[in-house]
N, C-alpha and C positions, 0 to 999 in steps of 0.2 A: 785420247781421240774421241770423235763424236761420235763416232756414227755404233759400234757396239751398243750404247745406251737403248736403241731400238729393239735391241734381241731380249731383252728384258719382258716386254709387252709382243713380240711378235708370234707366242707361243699361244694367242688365243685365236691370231688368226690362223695356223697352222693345225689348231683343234678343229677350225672348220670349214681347213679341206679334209678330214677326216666326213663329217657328219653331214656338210652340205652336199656333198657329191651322191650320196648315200640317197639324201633324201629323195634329191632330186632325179635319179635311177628310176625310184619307184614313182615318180610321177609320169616318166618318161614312158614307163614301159605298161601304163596303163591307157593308153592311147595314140597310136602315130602322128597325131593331128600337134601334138605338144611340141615344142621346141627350148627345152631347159637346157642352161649352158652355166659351167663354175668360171668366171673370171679374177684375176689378182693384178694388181697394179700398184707399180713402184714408184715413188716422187723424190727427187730431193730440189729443193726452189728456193727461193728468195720468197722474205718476209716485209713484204713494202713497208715503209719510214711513214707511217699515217700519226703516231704520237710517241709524248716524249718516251717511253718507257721503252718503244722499240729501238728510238735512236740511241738509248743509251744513260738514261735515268732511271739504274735500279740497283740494286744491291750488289751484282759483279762490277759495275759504269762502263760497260759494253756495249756494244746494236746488238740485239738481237736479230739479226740478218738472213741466217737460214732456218731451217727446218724442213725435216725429210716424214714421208709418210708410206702404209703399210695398207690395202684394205682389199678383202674379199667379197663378191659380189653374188650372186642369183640372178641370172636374164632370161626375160622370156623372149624367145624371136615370134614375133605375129607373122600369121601364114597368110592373111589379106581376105577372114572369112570376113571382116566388119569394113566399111565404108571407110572412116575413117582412117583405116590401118593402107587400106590402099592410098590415100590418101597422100599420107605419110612415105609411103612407098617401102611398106614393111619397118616400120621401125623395132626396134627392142623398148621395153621396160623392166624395171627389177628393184630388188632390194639391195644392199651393202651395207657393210659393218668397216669402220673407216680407224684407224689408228695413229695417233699424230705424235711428233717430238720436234719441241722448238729449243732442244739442245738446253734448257731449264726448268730441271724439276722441280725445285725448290720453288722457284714463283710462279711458274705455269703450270706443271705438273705435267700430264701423257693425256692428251684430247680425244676420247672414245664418241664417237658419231655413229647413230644409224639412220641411215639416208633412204631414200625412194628416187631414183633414175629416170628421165626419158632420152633414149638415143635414135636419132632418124641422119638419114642422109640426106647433106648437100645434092651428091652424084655419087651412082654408083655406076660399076664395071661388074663384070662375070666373078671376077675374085677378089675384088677389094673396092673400096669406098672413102668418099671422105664424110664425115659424120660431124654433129654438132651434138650437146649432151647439157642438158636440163639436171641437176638436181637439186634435193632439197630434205633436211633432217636435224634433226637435233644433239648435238652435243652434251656429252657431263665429262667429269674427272680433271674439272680446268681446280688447282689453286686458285683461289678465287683473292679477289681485295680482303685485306682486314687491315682495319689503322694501328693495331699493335704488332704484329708480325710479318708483313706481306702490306706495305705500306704504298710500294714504288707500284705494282700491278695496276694500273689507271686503263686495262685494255680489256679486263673481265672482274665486274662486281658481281660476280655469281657464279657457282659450279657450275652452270648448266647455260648453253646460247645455241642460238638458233645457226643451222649451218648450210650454207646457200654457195654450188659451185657450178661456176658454166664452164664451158671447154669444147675443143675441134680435136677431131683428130684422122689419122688415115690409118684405114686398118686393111690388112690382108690375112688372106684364106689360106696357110699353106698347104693342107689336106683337109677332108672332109671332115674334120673333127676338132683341126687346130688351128687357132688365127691369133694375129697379132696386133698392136696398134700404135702407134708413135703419134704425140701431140702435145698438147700441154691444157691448164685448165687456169682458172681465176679463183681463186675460195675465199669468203667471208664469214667470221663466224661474230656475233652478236647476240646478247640479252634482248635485244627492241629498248632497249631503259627501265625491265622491270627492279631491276637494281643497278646503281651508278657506284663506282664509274662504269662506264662503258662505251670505252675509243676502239675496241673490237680489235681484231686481227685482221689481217688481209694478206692472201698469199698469191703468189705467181712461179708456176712451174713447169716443165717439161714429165709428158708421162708416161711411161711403157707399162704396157697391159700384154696378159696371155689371157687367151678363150680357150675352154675344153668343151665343145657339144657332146652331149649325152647321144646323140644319136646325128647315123650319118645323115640324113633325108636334110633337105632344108626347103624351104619356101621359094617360090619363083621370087628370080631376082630381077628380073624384067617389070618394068614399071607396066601396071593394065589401064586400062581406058574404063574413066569413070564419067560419067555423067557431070554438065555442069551446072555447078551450084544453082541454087535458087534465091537471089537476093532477097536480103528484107530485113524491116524495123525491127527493133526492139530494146522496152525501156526498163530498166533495170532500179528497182527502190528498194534501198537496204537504210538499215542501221547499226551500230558497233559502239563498242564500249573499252574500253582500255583505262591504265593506269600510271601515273609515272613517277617518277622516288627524285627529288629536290633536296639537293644537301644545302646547309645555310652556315655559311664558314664565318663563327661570332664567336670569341674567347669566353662568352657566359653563357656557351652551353657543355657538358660534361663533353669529352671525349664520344664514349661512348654511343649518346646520344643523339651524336654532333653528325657520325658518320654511319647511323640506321638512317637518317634524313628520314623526310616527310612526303609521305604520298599522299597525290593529289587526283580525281576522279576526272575521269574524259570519255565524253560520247557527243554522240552527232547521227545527222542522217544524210545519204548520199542520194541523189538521181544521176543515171547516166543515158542518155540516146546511144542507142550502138546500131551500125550497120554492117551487116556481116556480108561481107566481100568474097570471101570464100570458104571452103573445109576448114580453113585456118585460122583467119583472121577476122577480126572484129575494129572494126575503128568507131569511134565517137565523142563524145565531148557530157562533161557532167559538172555538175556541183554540187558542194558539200556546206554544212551548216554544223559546225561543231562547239561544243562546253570543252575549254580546256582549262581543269583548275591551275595548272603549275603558270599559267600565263596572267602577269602582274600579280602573282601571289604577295602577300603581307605577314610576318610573323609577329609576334611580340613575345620577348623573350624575360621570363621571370620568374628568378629563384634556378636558374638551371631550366627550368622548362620551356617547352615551345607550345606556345598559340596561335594559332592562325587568327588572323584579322579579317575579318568581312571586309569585302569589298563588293560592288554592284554588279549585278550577274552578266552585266552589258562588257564590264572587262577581262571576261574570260571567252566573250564570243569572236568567231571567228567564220567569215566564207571566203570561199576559195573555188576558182573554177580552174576546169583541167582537160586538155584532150585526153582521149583512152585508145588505149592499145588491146587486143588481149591476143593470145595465141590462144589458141582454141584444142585440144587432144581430148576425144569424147566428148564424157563428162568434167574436164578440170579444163582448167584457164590457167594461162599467168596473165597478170595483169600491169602494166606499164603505165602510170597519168602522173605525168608532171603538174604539178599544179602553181597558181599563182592566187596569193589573197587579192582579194577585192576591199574585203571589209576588215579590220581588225585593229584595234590599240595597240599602239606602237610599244615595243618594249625595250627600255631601255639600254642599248648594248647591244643590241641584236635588230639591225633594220633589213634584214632581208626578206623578202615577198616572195621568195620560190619557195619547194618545198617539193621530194620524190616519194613516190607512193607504189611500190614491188609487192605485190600478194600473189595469190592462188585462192582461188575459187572451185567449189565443188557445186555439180546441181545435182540435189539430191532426187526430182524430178524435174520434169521441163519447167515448173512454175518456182518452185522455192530451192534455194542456194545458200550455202555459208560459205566463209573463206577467213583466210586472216593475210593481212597488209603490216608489210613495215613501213612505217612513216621514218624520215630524214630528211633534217634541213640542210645536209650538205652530203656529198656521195663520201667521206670519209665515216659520219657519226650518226647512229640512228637517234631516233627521237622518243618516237613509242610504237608500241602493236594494237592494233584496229583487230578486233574478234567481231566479226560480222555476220547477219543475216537478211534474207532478202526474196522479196518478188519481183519476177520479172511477166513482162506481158510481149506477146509476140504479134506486131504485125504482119500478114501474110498480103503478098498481092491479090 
């Protein structure tokens, strides 16, 4: 059977509900103003058919088709002292410790994630809600690719990938202390291409969650009357820098050698116009000017080794312009631009001019910002990760 395999690894989230409830008591009870709550949620889903490895190119010659998961959370519920929060209409934020089984240890192994949450409601009622849920965190414990052992795994070249889940769901309040939620979510995990292969996973599931609040009191659930926005410009100029790993599949280079591949340097600088419409949102339109080495790269291969070939710095450039999205919560952004090149040397094998761009933004003050961005030329496979910095300048009416 499958599904035991899970009790194996379940015993670490079971240590914390021992120590997170605990914690969280004491923070609870250092102020009525606080709203900490222990939540757990159970998955079992479908493994979407995104590459060969899932359909069934690996060492069992099965799909890997399911997989069920296990994770405990920490939520803070806002009580609508900050702008934003009303905003939002109370939303919760939190941490979690996330536990995954794709029913293959031997090639995937058990997926440990700790993630950062935002949950706000569609609509809410006196006792229940439907909600939409942001997260976003990092992965280890994956079996990762190696061409001697673990050959077929073409879905993670690396222990560690980035882990990005959206999801709805409808929750209710059975008592003052207990609530429940039925819904489902979307999860993607990914390198960005800091090691290849990397066709990632992608899951789709159904999820039941339990809430325990630490204290009976809660936040008005009635939406309040805020003030409305105050339109206005502002121009956003960052720069980033990333890297990407280039396998060169030639019988005269060593095995070994063959499948470290070669990384190649990438940076750029972005402007974006935004105009922010409301607490929320941000629309605008920008463009980018980027160095991508892996783009018409050259090697020369001799004695077993690899050398890269010079080529003109003019064929690794690239511009690209993009409308912008961002949702707005405080201080952080996600950020949405599809983009299209304008300018770029065609590469052989590859003529597509689109290209998605998913980050998060932090403004460390109102003027300067970092963030990091996954870059992907197709909604199945990322490309690389943008580690960015930036000013921005506010026009006011």
């Amino acid at each position: 059977m499958k599904y035991p395999r899970l009790l194996k690894i379940s015993t670490l989230i079971l240590i914390s509900f021992v120590f997170i409830p605990a914690y969280c008591q004491s923070l609870s009870t250092q102020s009525t103003k606080k709203y900490w709550s222990i939540d757990a949620f159970y998955q079992f889903g479908k493994v979407l058919p995104t590459n060969k490895f899932v359909k069934g190119v690996n060492a069992n010659a099965d799909e890997i088709d399911d997989f069920q998961a296990l994770s405990v959370q920490l939520t803070y519920q806002t009580n609508g002292k900050h702008l934003w929060e009303r905003a939002y209409n109370f939303p919760k934020w939190g941490g979690g410790l996330y536990v995954g089984d794709f029913f293959d240890k031997v090639e995937i192994g058990y997926p440990i994630a700790l993630y950062g949450f935002f949950v706000a409601p569609f609509k809410r009622w006196p006792k229940s809600s439907i909600n939409y849920k942001l997260g976003f965190g990092f992965t280890f414990n994956w079996e990762a690719y190696n061409a001697s052992d673990n050959r077929y795994n073409i879905a993670t070249g690396a222990g560690e990938t980035v882990y990005i889940d959206l999801g709805m769901h409808y929750e209710y309040n059975f008592t003052g202390r207990l609530s429940a939620d039925v819904g489902f979510s979307l999860s993607h995990f990914s390198n960005g291409a800091l090691k290849k292969p990397n066709f990632g996973f992608n899951t789709l599931a159904p999820r039941l969650r339990l809430r325990y609040d630490l204290q009976d009191a809660r936040p008005v659930s009635s939406r309040q009357m805020i003030a409305a926005y105050d339109k206005h410009f502002e121009y956003n100029f960052s720069v980033f820098v990333g890297t990407k790993q280039v396998f060169f599949d030639t019988a005269n280079v060593e095995l070994k050698k063959k499948y470290s591949g070669v990384y190649f340097p990438i940076f750029g600088i972005s402007a974006v116009a935004n105009y922010q419409v409301s607490y929320k949102s941000k629309l605008g339109a920008g463009i980018t000017f980027a160095y991508n080495g892996t783009v018409n790269a050259q090697l020369d291969v001799q004695d077993g080794e690899v050398d890269e070939i010079e080529v003109p710095f003019t064929d690794h450039v690239a511009v690209s312009i993009y409308p912008s999205y961002e949702l707005v919560v405080n201080r952080m952004s996600l950020i949405l631009q599809p983009g299209f090149y304008v300018i770029r040397k065609r590469i052989p094998g590859k003529d597509t001019w689109v290209y998605y761009r998913i980050g998060l933004k932090c403004h460390i003050s109102e003027q300067l910002f970092a963030g990091i961005n996954l870059r992907a030329n197709s909604l199945k496979e990322s490309d690389f990760i943008e580690w960015s910095v930036g000013y921005r300048l506010i026009r006011k009416h």
